[in-house]
C-alpha positions as CSV (number, residue, x, y, z in Angstrom):
1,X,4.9,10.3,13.9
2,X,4.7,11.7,9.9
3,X,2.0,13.8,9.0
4,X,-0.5,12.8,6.5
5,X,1.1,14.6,3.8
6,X,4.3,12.8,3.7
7,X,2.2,9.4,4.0
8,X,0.3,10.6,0.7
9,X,3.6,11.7,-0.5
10,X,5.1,8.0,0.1
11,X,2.2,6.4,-1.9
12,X,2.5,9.0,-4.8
13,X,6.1,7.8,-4.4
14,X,5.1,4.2,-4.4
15,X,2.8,4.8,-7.3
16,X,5.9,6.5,-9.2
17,X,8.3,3.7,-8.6
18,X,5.7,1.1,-10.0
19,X,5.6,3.0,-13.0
20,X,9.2,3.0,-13.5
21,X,9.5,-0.7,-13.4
22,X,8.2,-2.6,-16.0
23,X,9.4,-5.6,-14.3
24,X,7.2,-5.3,-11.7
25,X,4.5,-4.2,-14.0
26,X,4.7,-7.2,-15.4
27,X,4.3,-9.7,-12.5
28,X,1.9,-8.2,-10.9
29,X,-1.7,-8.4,-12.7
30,X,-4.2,-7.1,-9.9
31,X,-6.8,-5.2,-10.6
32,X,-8.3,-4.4,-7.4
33,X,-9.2,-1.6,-5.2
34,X,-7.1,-0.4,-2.3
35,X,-7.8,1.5,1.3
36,X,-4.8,2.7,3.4
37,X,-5.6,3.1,6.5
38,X,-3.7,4.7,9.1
39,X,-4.7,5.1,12.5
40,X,-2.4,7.0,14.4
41,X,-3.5,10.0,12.0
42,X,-6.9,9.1,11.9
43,X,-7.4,9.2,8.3
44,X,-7.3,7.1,5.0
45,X,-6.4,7.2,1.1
46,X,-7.7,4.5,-1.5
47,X,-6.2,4.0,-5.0
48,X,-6.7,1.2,-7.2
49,X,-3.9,-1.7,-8.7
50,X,-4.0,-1.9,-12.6
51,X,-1.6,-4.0,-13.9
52,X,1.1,-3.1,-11.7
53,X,0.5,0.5,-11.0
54,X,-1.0,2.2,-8.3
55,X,-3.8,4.9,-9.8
56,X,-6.0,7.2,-8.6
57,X,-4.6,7.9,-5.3
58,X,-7.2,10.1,-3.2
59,X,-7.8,10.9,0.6
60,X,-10.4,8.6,2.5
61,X,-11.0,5.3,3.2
62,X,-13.2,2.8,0.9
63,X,-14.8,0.4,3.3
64,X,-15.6,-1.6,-0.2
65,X,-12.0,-2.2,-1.4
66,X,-11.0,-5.5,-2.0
67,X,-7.4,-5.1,-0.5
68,X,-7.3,-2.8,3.5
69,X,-3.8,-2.0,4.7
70,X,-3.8,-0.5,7.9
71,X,-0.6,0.8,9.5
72,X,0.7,3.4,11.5
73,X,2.3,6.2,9.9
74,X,5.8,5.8,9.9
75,X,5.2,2.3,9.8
76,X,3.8,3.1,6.2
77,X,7.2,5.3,5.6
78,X,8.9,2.8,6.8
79,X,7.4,-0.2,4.3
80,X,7.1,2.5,1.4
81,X,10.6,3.0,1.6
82,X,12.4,-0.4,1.9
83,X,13.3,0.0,5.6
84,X,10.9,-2.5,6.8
85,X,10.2,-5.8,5.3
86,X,7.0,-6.4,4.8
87,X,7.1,-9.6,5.4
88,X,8.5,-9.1,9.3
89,X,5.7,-6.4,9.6
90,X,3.3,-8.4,9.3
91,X,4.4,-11.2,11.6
92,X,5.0,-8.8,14.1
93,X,1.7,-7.0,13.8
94,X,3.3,-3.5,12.4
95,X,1.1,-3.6,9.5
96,X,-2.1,-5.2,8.6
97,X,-3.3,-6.4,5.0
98,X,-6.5,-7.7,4.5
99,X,-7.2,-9.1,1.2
100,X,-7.7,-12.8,-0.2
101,X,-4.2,-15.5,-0.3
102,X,-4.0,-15.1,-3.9
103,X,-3.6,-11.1,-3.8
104,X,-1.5,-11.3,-1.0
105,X,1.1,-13.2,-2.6
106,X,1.0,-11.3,-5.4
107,X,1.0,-8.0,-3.0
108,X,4.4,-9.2,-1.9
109,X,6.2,-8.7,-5.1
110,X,4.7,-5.0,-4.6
111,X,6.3,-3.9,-1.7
């Protein structure tokens, strides 16, 4: 199991490798809120999507954001880093993502 500092350290990773790629940047316009939940640790970050780029990372959950992913923690590693797809994840129940069909298709070209 990872601790909760090297899940926040995956997102600020996450959030560093969308603002290297102006590709991505580019295909993905969301602007929405975003919780990360993780269970196994018992604790939660939320950051927002602008335009590509994942902002104001910060601990706790926001039961009002418009996109929830909710995964175990080195589930989150895992998906962060490329070693899961998150397309398998999901069918096989690793990770959840809550949001609307539109964001999660776009959400696909994020991870």
């Amino acid at each position: 199991m990872a601790s909760v500092d090297e899940c926040r350290q995956a997102l600020h990773d996450l959030a560093a490798r969308l603002d290297a790629s102006a590709e991505t940047r580019g295909r993905l316009d969301l602007d929405r809120t975003l919780a990360c939940r993780i269970p196994d640790l018992d604790t939660a970050f939320h950051a927002r999507l602008d335009g590509g780029r994942l902002v104001d990372i910060a601990d706790g959950d926001d039961p009002k954001a418009k996109i929830a992913l909710t995964a175990d923690s080195d589930e989150l590693i895992a998906l962060v880093t490329g070693r899961l797809d998150v397309t398998k994840a999901i069918a096989s129940r690793q990770v959840s993502i809550k949001a609307n069909p539109f964001d999660l298709l776009k959400l696909r070209k994020l991870l």
